[in-house]
N, C-alpha and C positions, 0 to 999 in steps of 0.2 A: 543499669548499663555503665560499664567504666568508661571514665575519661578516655578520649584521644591518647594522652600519654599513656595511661597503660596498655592500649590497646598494643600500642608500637613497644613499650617492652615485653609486653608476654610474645608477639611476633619473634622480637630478637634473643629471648630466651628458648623458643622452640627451633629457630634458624639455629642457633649458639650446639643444642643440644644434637640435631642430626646433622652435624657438620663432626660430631666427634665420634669417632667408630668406639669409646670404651663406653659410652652411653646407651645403655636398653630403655626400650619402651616396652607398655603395655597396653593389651583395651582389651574393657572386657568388664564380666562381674563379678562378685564371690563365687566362684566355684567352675564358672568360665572365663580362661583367660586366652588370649593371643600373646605373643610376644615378638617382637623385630629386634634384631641385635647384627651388626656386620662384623666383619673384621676390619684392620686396618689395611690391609692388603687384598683386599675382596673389589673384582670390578665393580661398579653400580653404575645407573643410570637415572638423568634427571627424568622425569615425568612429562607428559608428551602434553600434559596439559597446565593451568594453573595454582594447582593446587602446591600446597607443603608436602615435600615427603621426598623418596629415590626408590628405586629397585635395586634388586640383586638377582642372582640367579635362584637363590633359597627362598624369597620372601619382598614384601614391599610394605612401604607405609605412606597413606595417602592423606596429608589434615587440612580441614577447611574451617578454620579458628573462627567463630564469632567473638560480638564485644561483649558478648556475656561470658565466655570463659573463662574460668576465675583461674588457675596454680595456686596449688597448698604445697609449700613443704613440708616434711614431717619427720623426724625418729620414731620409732615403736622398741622399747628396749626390752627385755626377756632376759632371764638367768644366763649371764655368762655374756654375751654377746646381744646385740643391737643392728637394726637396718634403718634403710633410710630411702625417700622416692621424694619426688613432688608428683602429686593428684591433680591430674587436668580436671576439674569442676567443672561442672554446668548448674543453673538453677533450679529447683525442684522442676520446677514449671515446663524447662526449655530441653529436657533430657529423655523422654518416652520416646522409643520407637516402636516397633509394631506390637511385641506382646505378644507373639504367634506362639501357641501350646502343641502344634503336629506340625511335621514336614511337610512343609508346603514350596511348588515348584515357584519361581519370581519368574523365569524367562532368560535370556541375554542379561548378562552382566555390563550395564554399559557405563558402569563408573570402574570397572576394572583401570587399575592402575597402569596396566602395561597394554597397549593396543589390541597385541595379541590376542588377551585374553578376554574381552570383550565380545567374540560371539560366543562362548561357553557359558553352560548353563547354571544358574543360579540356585540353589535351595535352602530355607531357611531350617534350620533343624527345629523350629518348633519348641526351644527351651522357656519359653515366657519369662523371658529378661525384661526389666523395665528398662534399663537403657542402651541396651545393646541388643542388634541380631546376629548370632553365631547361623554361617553358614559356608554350605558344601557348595564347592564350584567343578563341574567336570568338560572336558572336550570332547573324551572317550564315548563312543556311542551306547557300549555295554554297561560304562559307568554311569553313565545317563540313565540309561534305561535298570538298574539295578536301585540309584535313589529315587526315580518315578515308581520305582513300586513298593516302598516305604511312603511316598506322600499318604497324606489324610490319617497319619497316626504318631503317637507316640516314640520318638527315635529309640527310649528302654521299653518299647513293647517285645514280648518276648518274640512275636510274631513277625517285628521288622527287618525285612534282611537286610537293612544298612549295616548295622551292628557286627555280624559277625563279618562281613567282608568289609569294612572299614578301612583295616589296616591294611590287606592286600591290595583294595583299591587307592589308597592315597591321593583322594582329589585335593584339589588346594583347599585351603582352609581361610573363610573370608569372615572377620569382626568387624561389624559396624554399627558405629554411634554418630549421633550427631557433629559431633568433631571430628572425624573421617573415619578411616578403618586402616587395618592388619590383614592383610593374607601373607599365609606361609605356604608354601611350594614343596617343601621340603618333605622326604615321605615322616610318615607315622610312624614313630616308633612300637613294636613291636615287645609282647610279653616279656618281661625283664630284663627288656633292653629300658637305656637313659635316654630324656630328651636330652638336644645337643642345648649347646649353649649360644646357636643363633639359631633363627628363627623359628617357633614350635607353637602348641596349644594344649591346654588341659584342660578338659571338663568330666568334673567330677559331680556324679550322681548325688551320693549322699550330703556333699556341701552345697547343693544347690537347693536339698527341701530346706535351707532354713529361711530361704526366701528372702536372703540381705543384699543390698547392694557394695558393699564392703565390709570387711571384719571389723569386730568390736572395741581394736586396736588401731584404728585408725582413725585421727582425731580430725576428722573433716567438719566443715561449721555446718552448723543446721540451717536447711532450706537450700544447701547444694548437695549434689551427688558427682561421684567418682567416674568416668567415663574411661577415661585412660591415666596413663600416666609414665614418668617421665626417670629412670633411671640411672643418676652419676654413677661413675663406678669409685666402690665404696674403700672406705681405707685401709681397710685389712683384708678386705674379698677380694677373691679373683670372681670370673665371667660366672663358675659354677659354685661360686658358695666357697669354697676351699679355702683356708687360712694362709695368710701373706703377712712378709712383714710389712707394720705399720705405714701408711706413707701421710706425712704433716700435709702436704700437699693437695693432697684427696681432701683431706678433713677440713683444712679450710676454706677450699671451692664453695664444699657444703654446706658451710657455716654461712658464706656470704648468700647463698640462696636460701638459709631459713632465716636472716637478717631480713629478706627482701618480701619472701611471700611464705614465712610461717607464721604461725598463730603468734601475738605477741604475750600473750597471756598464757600458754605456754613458756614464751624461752624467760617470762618471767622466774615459772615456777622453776626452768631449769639453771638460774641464775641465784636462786637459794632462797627467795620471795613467797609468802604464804600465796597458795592460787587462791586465785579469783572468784566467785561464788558458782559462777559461769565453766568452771572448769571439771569438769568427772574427774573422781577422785580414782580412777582407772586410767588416766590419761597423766595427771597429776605425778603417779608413782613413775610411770614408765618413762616421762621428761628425769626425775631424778634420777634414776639407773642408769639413761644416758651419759647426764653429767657426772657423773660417779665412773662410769666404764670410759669416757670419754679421758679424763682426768688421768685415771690409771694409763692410757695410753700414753698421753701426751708426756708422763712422766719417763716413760721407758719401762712400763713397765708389764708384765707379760696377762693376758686375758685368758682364762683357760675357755675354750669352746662350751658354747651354750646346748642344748638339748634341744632348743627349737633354729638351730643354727642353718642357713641358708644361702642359697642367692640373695642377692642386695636387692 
């Protein structure tokens, strides 16, 4: 359990964070994600209860921080280009939630973030996440009655009619982990159309058989797990991934949060220091490329786009 003081700055780091409309968050697992993002001009509203978080008309986030919650900052650097997040942790121990393998009905939604949405109906899609449940919320009575007859099976069963009216029905979309949840509002994007760049979800079928709780690039410490996570906006990216000029400013916001809560053994090795034994020699390279791309930046001097290049 951390100290009292940390408990009070990982608080004022999370207050710090949705007080800033250029900061995304996430929750979720490899292969299902939620996402909250506002704009700077976006009405919102506080939460009718205690909790961390605001609404929008698109989306909400609701967090209810224990003193086990750890913040990892991190880079992950790749050919050409580099991202960057801090990993809200939880302990091995303190992160399970249900594990549900079929869609299963919950009932009234009664931690719904916005009052309203509190007598709409709950359902977990059934993905068997360790630490998160992705689920469908609807008011609609037809949409109601369309996910009650998907319960007790597989949401990729070829037989479940969630699936193909999904996207026409567009119920809210509700992530939850022990550190609170994401719903999105917003409808479903549609065949070769783009998610927007505030609030959305992806889950993807074949990233989720590899059964990970985050990608192999991301250097979380052993004996926690990734639940959500915490978005700066980055110094070359805009909201969608899209190349921008440089900005110093962005980059050293970031620098003083992997100062604070990144691996130090890490920004060892990105300081030009042999790693540490403790360190994967996969995690080792990708700190160098940072500091190698970071460098080039800071010099003025131009990055050609990478091939796994993204949102931040």
């Amino acid at each position: 359990m951390q100290p009292d003081s940390n408990v009070s700055e990982v608080a004022a780091l999370l207050h710090s964070a949705l007080a800033d409309p250029d900061t995304a968050w996430s929750l979720g697992s490899f292969g299902a994600i939620a996402v909250f993002r506002r704009e700077a001009d976006e009405p919102m509203r506080a939460l009718p209860d205690a909790r961390m978080g605001l609404a929008t008309e698109r989306g909400a986030i609701a967090l209810t921080p224990g003193a086990d919650l750890r913040p990892v900052a991190y880079e992950t650097g790749f050919s050409g280009g580099y991202n960057h997040a801090v990993a809200l942790c939880l302990p091995d121990a303190a992160c399970t939630m249900s594990g549900r393998t079929r869609v299963t009905e919950l009932g009234p939604d009664r931690d719904a973030a916005r009052e309203e949405d509190r007598e709409a109906i709950l359902f977990d899609l059934g993905l068997g996440l360790r630490a998160v449940d992705a689920c469908l919320r609807a008011h609609d009575p037809e949409v109601v009655a369309c996910l009650r007859a998907g319960t007790g099976r597989s949401l990729f069963a070829a037989d479940n009619p969630i699936g193909p009216h999904l996207v026409a029905m567009s119920p809210h979309r509700v992530f939850q982990a022990r550190i609170g949840r994401i719903e999105v509002y917003a409808p479903i994007p549609g065949p070769g159309e783009t998610s927007p760049a505030g609030p959305h979800t992806h889950v993807l079928p074949q990233v989720l058989r590899a059964g990970r709780t985050h990608a192999a690039t991301t250097p979380i410490p052993d004996g926690f797990v990734p639940c959500a996570g915490l978005h700066p906006p980055h110094p070359y990216k805009d909201a969608m991934g899209r190349r921008i000029a440089f900005v110093p400013a962005r980059h050293a916001a970031f620098q003083a949060l992997l100062e604070r809560w990144g691996d130090p053994d890490l920004l060892a090795v990105k300081r030009g220091r042999a790693p540490s034994p403790r360190v994967s020699r996969r995690h080792a390279g990708s700190a160098r490329r940072v500091a190698a791309l970071q460098a080039q930046l800071l010099r003025g001097e131009c990055v050609a786009p990478g091939e796994a290049d993204g949102p931040a």
